[in-house]
C-alpha positions as CSV (number, residue, x, y, z in Angstrom):
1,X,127.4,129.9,66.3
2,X,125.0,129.6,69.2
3,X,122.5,132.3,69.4
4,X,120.6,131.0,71.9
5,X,119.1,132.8,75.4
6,X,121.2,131.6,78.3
7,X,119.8,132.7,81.4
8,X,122.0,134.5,84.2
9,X,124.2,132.6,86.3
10,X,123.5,131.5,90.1
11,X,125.6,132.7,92.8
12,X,125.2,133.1,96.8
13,X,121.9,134.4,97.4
14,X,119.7,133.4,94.5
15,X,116.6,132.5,95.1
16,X,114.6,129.2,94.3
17,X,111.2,128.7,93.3
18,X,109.7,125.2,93.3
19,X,106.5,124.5,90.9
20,X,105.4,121.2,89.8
21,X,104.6,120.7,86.5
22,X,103.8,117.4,86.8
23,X,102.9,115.5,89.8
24,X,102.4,117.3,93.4
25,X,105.1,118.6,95.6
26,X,103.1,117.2,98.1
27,X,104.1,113.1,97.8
28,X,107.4,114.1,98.5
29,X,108.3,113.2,101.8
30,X,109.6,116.3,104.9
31,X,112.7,114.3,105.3
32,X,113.6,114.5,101.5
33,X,112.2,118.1,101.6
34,X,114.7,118.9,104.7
35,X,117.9,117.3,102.8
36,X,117.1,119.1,99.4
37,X,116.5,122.2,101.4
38,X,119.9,122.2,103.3
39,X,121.8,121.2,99.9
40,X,120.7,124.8,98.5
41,X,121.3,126.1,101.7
42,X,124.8,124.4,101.6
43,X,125.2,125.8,97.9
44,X,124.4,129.4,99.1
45,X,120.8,129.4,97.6
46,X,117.2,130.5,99.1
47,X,114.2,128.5,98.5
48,X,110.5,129.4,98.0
49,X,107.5,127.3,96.7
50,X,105.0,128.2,94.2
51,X,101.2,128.8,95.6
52,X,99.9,125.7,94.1
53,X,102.6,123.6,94.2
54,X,101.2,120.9,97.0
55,X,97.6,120.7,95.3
56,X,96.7,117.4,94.5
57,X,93.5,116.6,92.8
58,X,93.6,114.4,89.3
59,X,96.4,111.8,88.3
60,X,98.7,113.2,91.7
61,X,98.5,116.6,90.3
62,X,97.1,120.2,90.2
63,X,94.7,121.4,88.0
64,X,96.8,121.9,84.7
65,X,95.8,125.8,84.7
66,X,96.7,125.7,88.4
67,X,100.8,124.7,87.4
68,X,100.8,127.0,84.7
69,X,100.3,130.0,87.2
70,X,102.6,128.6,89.1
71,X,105.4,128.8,86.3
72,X,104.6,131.6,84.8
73,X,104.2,133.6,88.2
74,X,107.8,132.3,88.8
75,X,109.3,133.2,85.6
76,X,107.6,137.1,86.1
77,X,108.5,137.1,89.8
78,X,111.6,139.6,89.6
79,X,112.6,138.1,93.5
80,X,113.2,134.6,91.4
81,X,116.6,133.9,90.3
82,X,115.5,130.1,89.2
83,X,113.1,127.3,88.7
84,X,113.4,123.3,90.1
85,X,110.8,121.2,89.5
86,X,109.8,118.9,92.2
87,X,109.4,115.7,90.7
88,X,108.6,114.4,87.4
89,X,105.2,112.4,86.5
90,X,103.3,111.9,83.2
91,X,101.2,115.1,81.8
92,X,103.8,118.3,81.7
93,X,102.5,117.9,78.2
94,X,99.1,119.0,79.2
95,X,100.7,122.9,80.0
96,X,102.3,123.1,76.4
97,X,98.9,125.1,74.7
98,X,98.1,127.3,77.5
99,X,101.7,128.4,78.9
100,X,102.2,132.1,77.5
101,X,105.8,131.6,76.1
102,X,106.1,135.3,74.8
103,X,106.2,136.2,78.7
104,X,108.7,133.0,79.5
105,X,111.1,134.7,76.8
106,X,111.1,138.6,78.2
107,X,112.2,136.4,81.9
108,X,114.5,134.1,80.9
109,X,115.8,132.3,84.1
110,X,116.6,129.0,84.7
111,X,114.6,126.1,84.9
112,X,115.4,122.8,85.7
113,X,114.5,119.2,85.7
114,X,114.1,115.7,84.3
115,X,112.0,112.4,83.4
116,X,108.6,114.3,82.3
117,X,110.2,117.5,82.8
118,X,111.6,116.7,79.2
119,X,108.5,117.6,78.2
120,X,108.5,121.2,79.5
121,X,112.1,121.9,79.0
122,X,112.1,121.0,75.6
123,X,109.3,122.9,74.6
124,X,110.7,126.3,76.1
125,X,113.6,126.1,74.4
126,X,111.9,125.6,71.1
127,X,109.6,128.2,71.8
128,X,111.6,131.0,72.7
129,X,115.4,129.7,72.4
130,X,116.1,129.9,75.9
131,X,118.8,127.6,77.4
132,X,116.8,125.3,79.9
133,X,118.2,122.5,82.3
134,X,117.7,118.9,82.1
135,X,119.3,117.6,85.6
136,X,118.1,117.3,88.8
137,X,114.8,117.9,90.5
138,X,114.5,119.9,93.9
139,X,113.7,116.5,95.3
140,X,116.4,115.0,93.9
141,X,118.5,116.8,95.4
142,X,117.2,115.4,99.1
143,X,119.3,112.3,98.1
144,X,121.4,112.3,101.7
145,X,124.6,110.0,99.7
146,X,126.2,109.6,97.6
147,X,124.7,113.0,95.5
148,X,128.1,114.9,95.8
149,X,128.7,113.9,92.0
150,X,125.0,115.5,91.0
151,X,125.9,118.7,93.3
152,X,129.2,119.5,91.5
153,X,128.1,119.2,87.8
154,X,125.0,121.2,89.3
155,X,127.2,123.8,89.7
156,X,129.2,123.4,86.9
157,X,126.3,124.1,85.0
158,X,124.2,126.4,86.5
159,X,126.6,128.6,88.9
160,X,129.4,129.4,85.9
161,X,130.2,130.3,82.1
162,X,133.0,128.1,82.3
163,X,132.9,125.4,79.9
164,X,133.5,121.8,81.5
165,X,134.3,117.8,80.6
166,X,132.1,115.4,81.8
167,X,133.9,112.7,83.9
168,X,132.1,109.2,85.3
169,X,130.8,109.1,88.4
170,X,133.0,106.0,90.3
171,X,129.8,104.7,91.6
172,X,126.1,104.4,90.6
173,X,122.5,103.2,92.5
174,X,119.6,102.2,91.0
175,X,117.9,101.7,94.4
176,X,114.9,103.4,95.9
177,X,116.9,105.9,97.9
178,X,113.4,108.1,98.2
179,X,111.9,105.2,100.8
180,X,114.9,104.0,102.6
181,X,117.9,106.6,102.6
182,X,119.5,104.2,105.0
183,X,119.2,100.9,102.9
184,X,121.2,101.8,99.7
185,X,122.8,99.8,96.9
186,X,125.9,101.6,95.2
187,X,127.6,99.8,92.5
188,X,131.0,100.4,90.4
189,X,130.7,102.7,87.5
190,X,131.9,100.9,84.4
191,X,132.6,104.6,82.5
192,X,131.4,106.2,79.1
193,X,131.4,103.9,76.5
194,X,132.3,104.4,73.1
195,X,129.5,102.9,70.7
196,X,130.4,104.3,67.5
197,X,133.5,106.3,66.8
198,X,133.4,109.9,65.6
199,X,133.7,113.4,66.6
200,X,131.0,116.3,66.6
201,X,129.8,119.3,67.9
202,X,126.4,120.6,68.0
203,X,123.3,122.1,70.0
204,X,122.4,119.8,72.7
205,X,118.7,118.5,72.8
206,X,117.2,115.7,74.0
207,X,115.9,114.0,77.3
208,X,114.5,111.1,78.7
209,X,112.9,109.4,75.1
210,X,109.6,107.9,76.1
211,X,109.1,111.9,77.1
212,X,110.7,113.3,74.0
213,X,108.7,111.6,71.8
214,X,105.7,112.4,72.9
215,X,106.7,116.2,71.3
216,X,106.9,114.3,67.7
217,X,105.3,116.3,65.2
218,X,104.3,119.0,67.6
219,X,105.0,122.8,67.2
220,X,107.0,122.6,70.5
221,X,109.5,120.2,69.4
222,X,112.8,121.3,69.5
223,X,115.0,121.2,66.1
224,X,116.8,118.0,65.5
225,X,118.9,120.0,62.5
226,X,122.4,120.0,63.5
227,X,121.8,119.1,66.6
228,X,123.7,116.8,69.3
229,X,120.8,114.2,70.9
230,X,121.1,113.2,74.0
231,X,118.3,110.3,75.8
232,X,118.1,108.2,78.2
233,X,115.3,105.2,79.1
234,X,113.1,105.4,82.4
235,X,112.2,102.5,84.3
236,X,108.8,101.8,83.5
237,X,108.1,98.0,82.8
238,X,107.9,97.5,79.0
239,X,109.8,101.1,78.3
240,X,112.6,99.9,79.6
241,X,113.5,96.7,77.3
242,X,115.6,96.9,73.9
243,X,112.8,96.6,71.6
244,X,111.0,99.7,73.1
245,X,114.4,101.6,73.2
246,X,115.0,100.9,69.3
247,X,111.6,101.7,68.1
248,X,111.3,104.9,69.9
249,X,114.5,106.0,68.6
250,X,113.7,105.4,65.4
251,X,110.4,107.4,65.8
252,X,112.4,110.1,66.8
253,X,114.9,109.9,64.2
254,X,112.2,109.9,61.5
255,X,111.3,113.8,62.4
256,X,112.0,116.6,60.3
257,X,116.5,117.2,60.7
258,X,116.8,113.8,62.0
259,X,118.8,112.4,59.5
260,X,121.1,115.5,60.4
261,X,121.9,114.9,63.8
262,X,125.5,115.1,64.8
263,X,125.9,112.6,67.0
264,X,124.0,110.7,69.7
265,X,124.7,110.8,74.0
266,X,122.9,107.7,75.6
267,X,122.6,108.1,79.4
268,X,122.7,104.3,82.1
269,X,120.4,101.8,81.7
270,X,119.4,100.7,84.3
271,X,120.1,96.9,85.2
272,X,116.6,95.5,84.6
273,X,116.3,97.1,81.0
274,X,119.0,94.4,80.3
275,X,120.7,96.5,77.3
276,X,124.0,95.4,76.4
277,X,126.7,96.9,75.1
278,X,126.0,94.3,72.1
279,X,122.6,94.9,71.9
280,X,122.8,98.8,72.2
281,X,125.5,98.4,69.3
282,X,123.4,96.5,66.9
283,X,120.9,99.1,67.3
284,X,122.8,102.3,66.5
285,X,124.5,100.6,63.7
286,X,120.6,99.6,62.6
287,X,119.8,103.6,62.1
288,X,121.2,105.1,59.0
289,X,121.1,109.1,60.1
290,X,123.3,107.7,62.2
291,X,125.8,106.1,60.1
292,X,129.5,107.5,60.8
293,X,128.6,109.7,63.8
294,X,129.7,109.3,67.2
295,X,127.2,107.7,69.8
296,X,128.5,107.3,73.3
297,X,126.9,105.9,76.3
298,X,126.4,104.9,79.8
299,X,126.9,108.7,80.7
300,X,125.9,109.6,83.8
301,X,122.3,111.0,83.4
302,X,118.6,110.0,83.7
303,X,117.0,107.2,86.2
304,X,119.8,106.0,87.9
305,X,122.0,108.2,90.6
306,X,124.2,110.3,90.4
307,X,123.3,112.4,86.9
308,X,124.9,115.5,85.5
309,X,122.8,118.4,84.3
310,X,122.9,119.2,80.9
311,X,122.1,122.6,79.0
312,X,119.1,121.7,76.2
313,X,119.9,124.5,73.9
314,X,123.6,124.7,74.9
315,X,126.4,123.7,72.8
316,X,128.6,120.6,73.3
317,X,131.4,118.2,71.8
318,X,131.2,114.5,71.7
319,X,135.3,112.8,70.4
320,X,134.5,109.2,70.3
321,X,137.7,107.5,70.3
322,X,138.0,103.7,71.4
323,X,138.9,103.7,75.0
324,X,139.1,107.4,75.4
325,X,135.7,109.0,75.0
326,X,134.8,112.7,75.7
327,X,132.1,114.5,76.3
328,X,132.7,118.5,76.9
329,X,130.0,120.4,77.6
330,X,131.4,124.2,75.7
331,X,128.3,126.8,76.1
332,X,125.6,126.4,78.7
């Protein structure tokens, strides 16, 4: 049974806020900003921005007291229907002590975003077992092509209590659509893979993992008991390669209830971390909390475009069969 807090529903009208919990609004670009803003607008939504969302003083960032106004003035704003991050960064982990989650749970709304935002996303759900939102961020979303894919499991997610399977995307880009939108590299989707067969259901948790381990051992950890993981790998030089991936799982395995996860969800890799199905195989069948439990991957989520949005807190079903793997997302 999920008991969780899922926060109301969009629908025409709602409203937007945009805070930055990690790096400035402000290095994203008007053209981006113009695209994101006409995809709410085509999605029936309004946009604001949070007061101190374009400062910009240490590491590309506010003042970490300055973001945590800015979230918590969005949660208590009654005119707010929602929260998008603008991008992700490195230090959303620096808000964890002085956000006032008692205040976050008497406004739950949703909030959504990836990458760092794991951080933040995670840790409200553990604090106050509100249902947050790891998918796209508002600049995301200023993607001119090929984001139809992100836009409908956006609102698959966040726009109804419907439950819904997760298909592949038919294409995929790892390119660096935020400089050039009109020099873009799309390549065929290969589909979900199965990696180890099993079936499961549980409470989704998880993120991007060199994120999610950084709330090891933490009180704003999310519970691992029971629950279905989900992780993907950014694209940060050494964090990208198989050794890093295995060693970080493992870390994250070794917390309290991870040898009583359900199952595992592994989003793309993308091409440079130059994991294998082999090697990704060996790996999984290296961890024994994992042993017998379904692990799929190559699911559309992460660094690579398009991504679904997935509900951290939510509950979901992973059937791993050989050459017909599901992933249904039930409650989000």
């Amino acid at each position: 049974m999920n008991d969780a807090i899922h926060p109301r529903r969009l629908g025409v009208g709602s409203h937007v806020r945009v805070v930055a919990p990690a790096r400035s609004l402000s290095i994203i670009s008007p053209n981006v900003r113009e695209i994101a803003d006409a995809k709410l607008a085509e999605m029936g939504l309004t946009r604001s921005y949070g007061q101190r969302a374009e400062f910009n003083e240490t590491l590309s960032s506010a003042d970490p007291r300055d973001r945590v106004l800015d979230l918590e003035e969005a949660f208590t704003d009654p005119s707010v229907d929602s929260i998008f991050t603008s991008i992700g960064g490195f230090n959303s982990i620096e808000l964890l002590t002085m956000l006032d989650f008692v205040k976050i749970a008497r406004n739950p709304k949703i909030i959504c975003g990836y990458s760092d935002i794991t951080v933040m996303v995670n840790a409200i759900h553990a604090m106050t077992g509100m249902v947050t939102y790891y998918g796209p961020h508002y600049s995301s979303l200023g993607m001119r092509d090929g984001n139809e894919f992100t836009l409908s499991y956006l609102r698959a997610c966040l726009f109804s209590d419907e439950p819904f399977t997760v298909e592949a995307s038919s294409r995929w880009s790892q390119d660096a659509w935020f400089i050039n939108q009109d020099d873009r590299t799309f390549e065929p989707n290969p589909g979900i893979v199965v990696i180890q067969p099993g079936e499961a259901e549980g409470r989704l948790v998880g993120g991007n993992i060199n994120a999610f381990r950084l709330l090891n051992g933490t009180r704003f950890a999310p519970s691992l008991t029971g629950a279905l993981l989900f992780l993907e790998n950014d694209g940060l030089d050494k964090d990208m390669t198989p050794v890093e991936f295995n060693r970080r799982l493992e870390t994250i395995l070794l917390q309290r209830g991870g040898d009583t996860v359900k199952g595992l969800i592994v989003g793309r890799f993308k091409t440079e971390a130059k994991m294998s199905t082999e090697q990704l195989t060996a790996i999984i069948a290296s961890k024994e909390e994992l042993a017998g439990k379904p692990v799929i991957a190559g699911v559309d989520f992460g660094h690579t475009m398009p991504m679904i949005t997935i509900p951290i807190g939510g509950t979901a079903r992973v059937t791993a069969t050989r050459g017909e793997p599901r992933f249904e997302i039930i409650r989000h």
